[in-house]
ROLO-138160 format. One record per residue (C-alpha): residue in one letter; x negated, y negated, z negated. Coordinates in Angstrom, 1 decimal. Example, Ala and Ser with C-alpha at 12.3 -4.5 7.8 and 13.67 -1.06 7.14 Angstrom:
! residues 2
+------+--------+--------+--------+
! type !      u !      v !      w !
+------+--------+--------+--------+
!    a !  -12.3 !    4.5 !   -7.8 !
!    s !  -13.7 !    1.1 !   -7.1 !
+------+--------+--------+--------+
END
This chain:
! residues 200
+------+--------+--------+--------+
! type !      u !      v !      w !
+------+--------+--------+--------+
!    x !   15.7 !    5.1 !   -2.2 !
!    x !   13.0 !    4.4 !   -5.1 !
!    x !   10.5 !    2.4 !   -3.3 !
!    x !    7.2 !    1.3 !   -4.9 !
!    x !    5.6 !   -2.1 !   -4.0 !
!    x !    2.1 !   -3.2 !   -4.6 !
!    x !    0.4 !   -5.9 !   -3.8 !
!    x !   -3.1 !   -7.1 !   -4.3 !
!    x !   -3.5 !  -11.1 !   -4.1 !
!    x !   -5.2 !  -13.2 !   -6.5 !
!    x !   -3.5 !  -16.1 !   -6.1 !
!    x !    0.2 !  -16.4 !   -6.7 !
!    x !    0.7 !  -19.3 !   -4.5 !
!    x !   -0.8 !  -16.9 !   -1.2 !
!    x !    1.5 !  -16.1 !    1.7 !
!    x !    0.5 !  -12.6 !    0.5 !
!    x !    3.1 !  -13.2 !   -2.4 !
!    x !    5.4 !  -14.8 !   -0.2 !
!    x !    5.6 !  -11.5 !    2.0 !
!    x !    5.7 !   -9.3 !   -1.5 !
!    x !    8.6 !  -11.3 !   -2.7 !
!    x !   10.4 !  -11.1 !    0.7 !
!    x !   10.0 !   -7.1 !    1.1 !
!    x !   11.2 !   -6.6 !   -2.6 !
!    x !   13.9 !   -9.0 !   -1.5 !
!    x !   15.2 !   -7.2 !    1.5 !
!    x !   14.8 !   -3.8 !    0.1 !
!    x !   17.1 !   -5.1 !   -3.0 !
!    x !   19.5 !   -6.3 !   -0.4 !
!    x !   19.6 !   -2.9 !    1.3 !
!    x !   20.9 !   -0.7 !   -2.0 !
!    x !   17.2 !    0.5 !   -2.9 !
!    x !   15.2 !    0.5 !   -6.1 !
!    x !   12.3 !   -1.4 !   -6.0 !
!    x !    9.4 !   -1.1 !   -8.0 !
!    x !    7.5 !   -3.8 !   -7.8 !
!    x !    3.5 !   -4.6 !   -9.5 !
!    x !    1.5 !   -7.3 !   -8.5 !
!    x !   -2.2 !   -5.5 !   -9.9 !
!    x !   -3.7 !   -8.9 !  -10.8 !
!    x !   -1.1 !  -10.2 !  -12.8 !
!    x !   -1.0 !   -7.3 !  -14.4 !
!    x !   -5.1 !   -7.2 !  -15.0 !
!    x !   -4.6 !   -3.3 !  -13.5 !
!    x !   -8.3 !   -2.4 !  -14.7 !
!    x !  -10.4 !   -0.7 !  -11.4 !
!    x !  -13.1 !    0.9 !  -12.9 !
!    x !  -12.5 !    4.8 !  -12.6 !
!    x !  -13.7 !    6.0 !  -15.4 !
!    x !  -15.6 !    9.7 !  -15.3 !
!    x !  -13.7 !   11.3 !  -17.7 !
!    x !  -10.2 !   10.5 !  -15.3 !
!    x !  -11.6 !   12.5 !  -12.5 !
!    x !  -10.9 !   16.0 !  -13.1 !
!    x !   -7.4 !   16.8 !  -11.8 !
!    x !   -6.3 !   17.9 !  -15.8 !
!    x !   -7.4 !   14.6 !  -17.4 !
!    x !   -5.6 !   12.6 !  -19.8 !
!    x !   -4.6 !    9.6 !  -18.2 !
!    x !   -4.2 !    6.5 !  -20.1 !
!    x !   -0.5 !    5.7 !  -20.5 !
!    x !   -0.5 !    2.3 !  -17.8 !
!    x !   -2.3 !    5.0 !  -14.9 !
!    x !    0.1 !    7.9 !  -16.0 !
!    x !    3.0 !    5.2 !  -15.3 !
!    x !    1.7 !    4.7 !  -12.2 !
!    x !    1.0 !    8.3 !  -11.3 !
!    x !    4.8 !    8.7 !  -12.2 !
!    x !    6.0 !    6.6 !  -10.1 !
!    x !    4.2 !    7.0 !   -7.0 !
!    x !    5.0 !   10.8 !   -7.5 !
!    x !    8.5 !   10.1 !   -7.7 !
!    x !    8.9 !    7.1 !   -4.8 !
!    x !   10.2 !    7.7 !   -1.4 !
!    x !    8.8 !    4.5 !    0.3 !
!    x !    5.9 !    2.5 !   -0.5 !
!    x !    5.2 !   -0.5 !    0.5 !
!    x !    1.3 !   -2.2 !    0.1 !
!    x !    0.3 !   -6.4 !    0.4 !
!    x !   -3.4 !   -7.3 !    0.6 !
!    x !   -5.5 !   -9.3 !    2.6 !
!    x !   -8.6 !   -7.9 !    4.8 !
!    x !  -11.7 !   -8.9 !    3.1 !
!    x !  -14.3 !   -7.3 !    5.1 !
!    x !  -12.3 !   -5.1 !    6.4 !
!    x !  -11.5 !   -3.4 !    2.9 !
!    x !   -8.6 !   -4.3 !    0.9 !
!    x !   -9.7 !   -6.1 !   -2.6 !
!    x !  -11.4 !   -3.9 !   -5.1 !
!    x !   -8.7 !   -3.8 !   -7.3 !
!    x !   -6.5 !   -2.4 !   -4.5 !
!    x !   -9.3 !    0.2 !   -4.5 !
!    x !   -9.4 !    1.1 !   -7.8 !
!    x !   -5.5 !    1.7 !   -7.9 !
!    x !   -6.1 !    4.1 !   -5.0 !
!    x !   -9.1 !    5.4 !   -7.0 !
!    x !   -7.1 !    6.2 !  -10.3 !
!    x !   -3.6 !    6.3 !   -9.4 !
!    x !   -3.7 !    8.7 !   -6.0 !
!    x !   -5.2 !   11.2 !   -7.6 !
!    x !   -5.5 !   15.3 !   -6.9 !
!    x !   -2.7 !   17.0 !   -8.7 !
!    x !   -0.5 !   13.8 !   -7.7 !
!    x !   -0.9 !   12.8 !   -4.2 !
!    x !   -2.3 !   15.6 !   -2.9 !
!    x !   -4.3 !   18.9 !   -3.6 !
!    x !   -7.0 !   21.1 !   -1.9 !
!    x !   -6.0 !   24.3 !    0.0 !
!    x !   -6.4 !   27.5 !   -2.2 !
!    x !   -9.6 !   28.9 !   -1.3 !
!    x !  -11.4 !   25.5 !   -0.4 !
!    x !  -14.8 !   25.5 !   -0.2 !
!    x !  -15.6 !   22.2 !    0.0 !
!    x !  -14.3 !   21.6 !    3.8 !
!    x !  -11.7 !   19.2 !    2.1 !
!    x !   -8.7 !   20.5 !    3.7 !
!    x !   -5.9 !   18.7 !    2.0 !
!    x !   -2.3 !   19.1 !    1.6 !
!    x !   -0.5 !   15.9 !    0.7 !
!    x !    2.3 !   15.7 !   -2.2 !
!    x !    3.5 !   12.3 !   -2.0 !
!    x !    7.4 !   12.7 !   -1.3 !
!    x !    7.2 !    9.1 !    0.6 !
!    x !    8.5 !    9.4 !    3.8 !
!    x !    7.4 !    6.3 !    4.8 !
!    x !    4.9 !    3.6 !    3.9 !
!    x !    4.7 !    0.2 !    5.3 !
!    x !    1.9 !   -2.3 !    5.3 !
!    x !    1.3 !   -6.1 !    5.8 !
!    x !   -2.5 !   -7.5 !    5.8 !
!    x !   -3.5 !  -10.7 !    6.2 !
!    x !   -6.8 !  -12.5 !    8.5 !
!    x !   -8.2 !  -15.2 !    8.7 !
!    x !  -10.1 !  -13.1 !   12.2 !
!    x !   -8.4 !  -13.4 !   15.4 !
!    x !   -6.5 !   -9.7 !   17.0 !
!    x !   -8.6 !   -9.5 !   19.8 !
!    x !  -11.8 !   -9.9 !   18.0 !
!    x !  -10.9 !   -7.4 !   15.0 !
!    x !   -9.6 !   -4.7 !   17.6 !
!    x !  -13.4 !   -5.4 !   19.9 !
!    x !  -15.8 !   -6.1 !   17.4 !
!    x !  -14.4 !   -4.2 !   14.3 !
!    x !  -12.4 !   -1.9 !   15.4 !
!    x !   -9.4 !   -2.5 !   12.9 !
!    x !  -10.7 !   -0.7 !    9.7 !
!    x !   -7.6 !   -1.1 !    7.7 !
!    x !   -5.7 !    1.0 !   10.4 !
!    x !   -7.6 !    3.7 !   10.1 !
!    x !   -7.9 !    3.5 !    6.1 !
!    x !   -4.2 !    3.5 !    5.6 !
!    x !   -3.1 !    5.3 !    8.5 !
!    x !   -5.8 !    8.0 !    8.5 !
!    x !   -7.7 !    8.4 !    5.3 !
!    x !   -4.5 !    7.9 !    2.8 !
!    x !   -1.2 !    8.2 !    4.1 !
!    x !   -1.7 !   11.1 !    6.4 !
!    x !   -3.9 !   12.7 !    3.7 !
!    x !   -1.5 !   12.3 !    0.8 !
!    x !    1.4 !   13.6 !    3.1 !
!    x !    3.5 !   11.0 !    4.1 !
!    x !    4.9 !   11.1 !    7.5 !
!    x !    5.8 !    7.6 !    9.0 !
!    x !    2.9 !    5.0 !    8.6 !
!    x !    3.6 !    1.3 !    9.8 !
!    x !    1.0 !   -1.4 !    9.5 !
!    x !    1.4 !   -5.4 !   11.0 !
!    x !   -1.9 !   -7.3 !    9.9 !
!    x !   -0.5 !  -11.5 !   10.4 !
!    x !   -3.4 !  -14.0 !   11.7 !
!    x !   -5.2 !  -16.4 !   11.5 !
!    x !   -3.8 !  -17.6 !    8.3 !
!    x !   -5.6 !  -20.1 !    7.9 !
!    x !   -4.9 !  -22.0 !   11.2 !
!    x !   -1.4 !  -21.0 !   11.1 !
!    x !    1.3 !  -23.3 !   11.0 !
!    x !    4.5 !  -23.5 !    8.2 !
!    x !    6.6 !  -22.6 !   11.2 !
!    x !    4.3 !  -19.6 !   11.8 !
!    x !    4.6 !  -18.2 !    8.5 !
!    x !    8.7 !  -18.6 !    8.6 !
!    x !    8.9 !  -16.0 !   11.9 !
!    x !    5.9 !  -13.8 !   10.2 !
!    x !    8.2 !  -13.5 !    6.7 !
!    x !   11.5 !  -13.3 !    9.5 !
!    x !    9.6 !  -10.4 !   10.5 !
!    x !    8.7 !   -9.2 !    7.6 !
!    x !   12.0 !   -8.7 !    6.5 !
!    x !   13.3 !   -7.4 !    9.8 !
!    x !   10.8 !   -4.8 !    9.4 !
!    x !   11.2 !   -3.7 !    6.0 !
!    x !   15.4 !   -2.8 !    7.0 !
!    x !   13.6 !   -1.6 !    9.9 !
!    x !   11.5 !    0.7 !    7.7 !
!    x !   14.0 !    1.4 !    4.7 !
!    x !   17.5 !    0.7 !    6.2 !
!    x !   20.5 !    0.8 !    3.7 !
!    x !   21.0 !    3.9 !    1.7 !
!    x !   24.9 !    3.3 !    2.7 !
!    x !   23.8 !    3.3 !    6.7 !
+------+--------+--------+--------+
END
């Protein structure tokens, strides 16, 4: 399987990376193809620009290349941490110019305006890890878990890809180096989980 892995961390030294590296790790180690792009290493520019937004644009070549490949993945995999209960705004803008109409989904013939969508993506499955620095039980009472709902709700399901799985790991920044060795144990558990071996 082609799977596509982005993550969205500025600092290369977070435990964000360290559960990018270990997903593209045990995908590798389970026959698949990974794709892997860290946006802010690779200064992936968010600004969506108003001439990209009509489904027929020409897309500059690095957002075509990432059109491409999303189009042509069957897993993706996403690494970001929950800043305000949004992903980073460069996580954003990928979504913004790369999960585009014509690519990730399209409007029912007839539309008029009610946004009925059908989803294109051939993922069949998507996983993603957040990071928090606010406890479980105070997200789920007081906020309600935002990022569930984006990814689960307002992209996956409306891009057309069937199996959503989400773990958000907290608090980081009381958590202990044992703590992070189970959470990337079950990172990777969960990623054969997710994407067992092509040869299984």
């Amino acid at each position: 399987m082609f799977v596509s892995v982005i993550l969205a961390h500025p600092h290369e030294g977070s435990f964000n990376h360290a559960i990018a590296r270990t997903v593209a790790a045990a995908l590798e180690e389970c026959g698949h193809t990974v794709a892997f792009h860290d946006l802010y290493a690779e200064n992936f520019d968010p600004l969506l620009p108003y001439d990209e937004i009509p489904r027929d644009a020409t897309l500059p070549p690095f957002i075509a290349g990432h059109c491409a490949e999303i189009a042509a993945a069957g897993g993706l995999v996403v690494v970001h941490p929950d800043w305000w209960g949004m992903p980073p705004a460069i996580l954003k803008g990928w979504i913004d110019r790369v999960l585009r109409p014509g690519v990730a989904y399209r409007f029912l013939e007839g539309d008029a305006g009610e946004g009925v969508p059908v989803g294109l993506l051939k993922v069949e499955a998507a996983l993603v890890f957040n990071t928090s620095n606010t406890p479980r039980q105070r997200e789920l009472e007081v906020f309600g878990d935002p990022l569930e709902r984006l990814w689960k709700d307002c992209i996956c399901t409306f891009c057309g890809v069937p199996a959503v799985h989400r773990r958000m790991f907290s608090v980081m920044v009381t958590s202990t180096v044992g703590q992070r060795r189970a959470w990337l144990d079950e990172v990777r558990r969960l990623t054969r989980e997710v994407f067992p071996s092509d040869s299984a």
